[in-house]
C-alpha positions in Angstrom: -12.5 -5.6 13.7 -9.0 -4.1 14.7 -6.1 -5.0 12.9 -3.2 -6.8 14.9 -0.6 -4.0 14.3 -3.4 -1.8 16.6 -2.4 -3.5 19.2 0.6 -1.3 21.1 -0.8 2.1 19.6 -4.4 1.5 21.2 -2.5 0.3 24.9 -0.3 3.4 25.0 -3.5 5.7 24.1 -5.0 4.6 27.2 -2.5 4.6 29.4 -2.3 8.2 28.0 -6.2 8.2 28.6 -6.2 6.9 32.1 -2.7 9.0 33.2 -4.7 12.5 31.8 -7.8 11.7 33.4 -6.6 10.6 36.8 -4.2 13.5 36.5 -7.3 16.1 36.4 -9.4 14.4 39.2 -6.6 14.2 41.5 -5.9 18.1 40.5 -9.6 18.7 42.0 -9.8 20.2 38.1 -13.7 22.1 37.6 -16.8 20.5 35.7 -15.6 22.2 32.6 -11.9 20.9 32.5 -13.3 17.4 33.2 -15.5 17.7 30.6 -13.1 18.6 28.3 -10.8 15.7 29.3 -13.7 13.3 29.1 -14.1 14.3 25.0 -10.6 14.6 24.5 -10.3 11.2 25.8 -13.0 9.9 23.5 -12.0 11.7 20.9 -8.5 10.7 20.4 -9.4 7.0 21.1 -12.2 6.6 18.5 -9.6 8.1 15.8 -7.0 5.6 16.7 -9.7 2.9 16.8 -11.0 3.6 13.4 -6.9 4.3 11.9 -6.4 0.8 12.8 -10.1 -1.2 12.0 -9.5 -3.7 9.7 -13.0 -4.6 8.0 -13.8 -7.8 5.7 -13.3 -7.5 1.9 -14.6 -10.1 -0.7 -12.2 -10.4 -3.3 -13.2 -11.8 -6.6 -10.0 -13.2 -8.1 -9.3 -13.6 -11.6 -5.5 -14.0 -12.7 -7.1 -11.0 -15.6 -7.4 -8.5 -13.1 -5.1 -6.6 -10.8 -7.0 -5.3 -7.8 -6.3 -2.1 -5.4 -3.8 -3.1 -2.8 -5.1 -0.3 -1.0 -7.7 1.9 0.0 -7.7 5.6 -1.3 -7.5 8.1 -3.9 -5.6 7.5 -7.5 -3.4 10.7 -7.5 -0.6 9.6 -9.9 -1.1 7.7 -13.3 1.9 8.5 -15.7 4.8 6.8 -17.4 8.4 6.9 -15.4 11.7 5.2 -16.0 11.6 2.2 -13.1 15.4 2.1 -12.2 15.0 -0.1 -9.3 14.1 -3.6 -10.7 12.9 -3.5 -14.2 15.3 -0.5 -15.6 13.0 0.7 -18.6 9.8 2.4 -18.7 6.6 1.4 -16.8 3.1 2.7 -16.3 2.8 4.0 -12.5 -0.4 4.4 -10.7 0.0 5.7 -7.3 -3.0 5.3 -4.3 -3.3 8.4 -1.6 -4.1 6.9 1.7 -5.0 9.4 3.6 -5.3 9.1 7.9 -8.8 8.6 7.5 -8.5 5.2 5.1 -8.1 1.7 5.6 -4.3 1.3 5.6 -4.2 -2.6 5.6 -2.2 -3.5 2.1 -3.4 -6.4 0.1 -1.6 -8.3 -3.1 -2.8 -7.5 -6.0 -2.5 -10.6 -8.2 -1.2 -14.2 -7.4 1.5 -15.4 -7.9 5.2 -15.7 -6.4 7.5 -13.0 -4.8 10.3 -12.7 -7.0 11.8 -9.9 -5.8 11.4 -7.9 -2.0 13.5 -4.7 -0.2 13.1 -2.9 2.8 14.4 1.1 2.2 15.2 3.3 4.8 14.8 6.7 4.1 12.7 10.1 4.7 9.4 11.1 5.2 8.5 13.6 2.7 4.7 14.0 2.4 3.6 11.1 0.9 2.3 12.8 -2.5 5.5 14.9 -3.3 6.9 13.2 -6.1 10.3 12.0 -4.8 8.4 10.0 -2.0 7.9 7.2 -4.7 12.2 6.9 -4.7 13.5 9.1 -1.4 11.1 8.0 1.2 11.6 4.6 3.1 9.4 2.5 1.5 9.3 -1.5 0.6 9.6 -2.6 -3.0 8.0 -5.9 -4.0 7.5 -8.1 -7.3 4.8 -11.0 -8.0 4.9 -12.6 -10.5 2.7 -15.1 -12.4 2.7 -16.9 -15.9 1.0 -13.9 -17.3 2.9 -11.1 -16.0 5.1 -9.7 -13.5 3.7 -6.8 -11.3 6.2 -4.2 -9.0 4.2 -2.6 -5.7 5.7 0.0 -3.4 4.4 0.7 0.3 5.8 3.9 0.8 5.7 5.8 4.2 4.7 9.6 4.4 5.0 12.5 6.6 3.4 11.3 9.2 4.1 7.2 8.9 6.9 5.9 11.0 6.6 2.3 10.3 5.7 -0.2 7.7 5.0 -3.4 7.5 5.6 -6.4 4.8 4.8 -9.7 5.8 6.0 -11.9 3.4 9.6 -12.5 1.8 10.8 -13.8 -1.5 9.8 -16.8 -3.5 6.2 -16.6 -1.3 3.3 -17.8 -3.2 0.7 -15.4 -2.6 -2.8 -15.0 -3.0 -4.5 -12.2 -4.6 -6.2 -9.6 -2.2 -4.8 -11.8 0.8 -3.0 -8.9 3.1 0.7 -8.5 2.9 1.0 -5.3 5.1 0.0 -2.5 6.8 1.3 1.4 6.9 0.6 3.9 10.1 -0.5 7.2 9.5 -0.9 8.2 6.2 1.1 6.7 3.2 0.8 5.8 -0.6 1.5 2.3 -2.6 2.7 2.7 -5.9 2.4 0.5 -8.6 4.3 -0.1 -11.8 2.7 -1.7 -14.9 4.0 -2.4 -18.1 3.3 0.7 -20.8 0.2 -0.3 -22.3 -1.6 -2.0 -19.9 -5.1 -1.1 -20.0 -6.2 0.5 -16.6 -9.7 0.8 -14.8 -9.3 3.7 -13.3 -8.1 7.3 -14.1 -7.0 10.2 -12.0 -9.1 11.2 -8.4 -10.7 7.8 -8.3 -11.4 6.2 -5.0 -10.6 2.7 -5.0 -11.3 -0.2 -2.6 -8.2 -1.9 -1.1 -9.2 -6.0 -2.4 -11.9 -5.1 -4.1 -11.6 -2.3 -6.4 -10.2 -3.4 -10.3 -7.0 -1.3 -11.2 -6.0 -2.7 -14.3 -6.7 -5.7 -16.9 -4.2 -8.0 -18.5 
């Protein structure tokens, strides 16, 4: 399946396709150079196609667990001072997602929205460690009876565009999607100090599916 957000990135690649190809028959190009266009053409669609699939996850939700709200590799797990929302210290775990993952975002726990902002900004490489505050990035709270969770979508080098699709006071459902991020990117999330995690440094995890941390 192909995510929705796909939809204008696949149309312009081929147009692109169609424009290159026409452009080297109509040349009267040789065998080789319209070989070469053929696999080009191929090429750059199948990487688009599988940058945007969007496969089925099962999520077994239990308001105990918070699950990956994204697919890729744990690259950060330390304690930082959160300044944006919660203003003290906080446990971050940061997911890698590299060109090559899944980059549909998913909630990690239900509950409620209780806090949500967009920030423009740069596009450092998304595992410097200034991306977390300097790049442009979304920051968003859930909250539940048990606890309340901060998540960051955070564009990279290479992203150019993210998207949130809820807004505050949403109830949301864990591992339901909230977002998507093109091109490469990290999500960052902030748990209180002490929470026991599931997962250390290097891991892969499975957006949905994958346990991050128990409460």
């Amino acid at each position: 399946m192909i995510h929705k957000e796909g939809t204008p990135t696949i149309i312009l690649t081929l147009l692109f396709i169609c424009i290159l190809n026409a452009v080297i028959y109509f040349l009267g190009c040789g065998e080789v150079l319209k070989w070469i266009g053929y696999i080009v053409s191929v090429l750059l669609l199948y990487i688009v196609l599988q940058f945007f699939r969007n496969p089925s996850r099962k999520t077994t939700k239990n308001d105990s667990h918070i699950i990956s709200p994204a697919d890729g590799k744990v690259v950060v797990i330390e304690e930082v001072m959160e300044e944006e929302y919660f203003h003290d210290k906080r446990l971050q775990v940061s997911i890698f997602m590299s060109p090559f993952n899944v980059h549909v975002n998913r909630y990690p726990m239900n509950g409620a929205i209780s806090y949500y902002k967009y920030h423009p900004g740069k596009y450092l490489v998304a595992w410097h460690p200034k991306s977390s505050t300097e790049n442009e990035r979304t920051t968003v709270v859930v909250k539940n009876s048990k606890c309340e969770i901060l998540f960051r979508q955070i564009a990279g080098a290479l992203a150019r565009r993210i998207v949130f699709y809820g807004k505050k006071n949403d109830v949301v459902e864990q591992g339901s999607q909230c977002g998507f991020i093109k091109f490469g990117s990290r999500v960052d999330l902030f748990f209180p100090v002490g929470t026991k995690l599931n997962i250390k440094l290097n891991d892969v995890v499975t957006g949905g599916e994958s346990v991050i941390a128990f409460l």
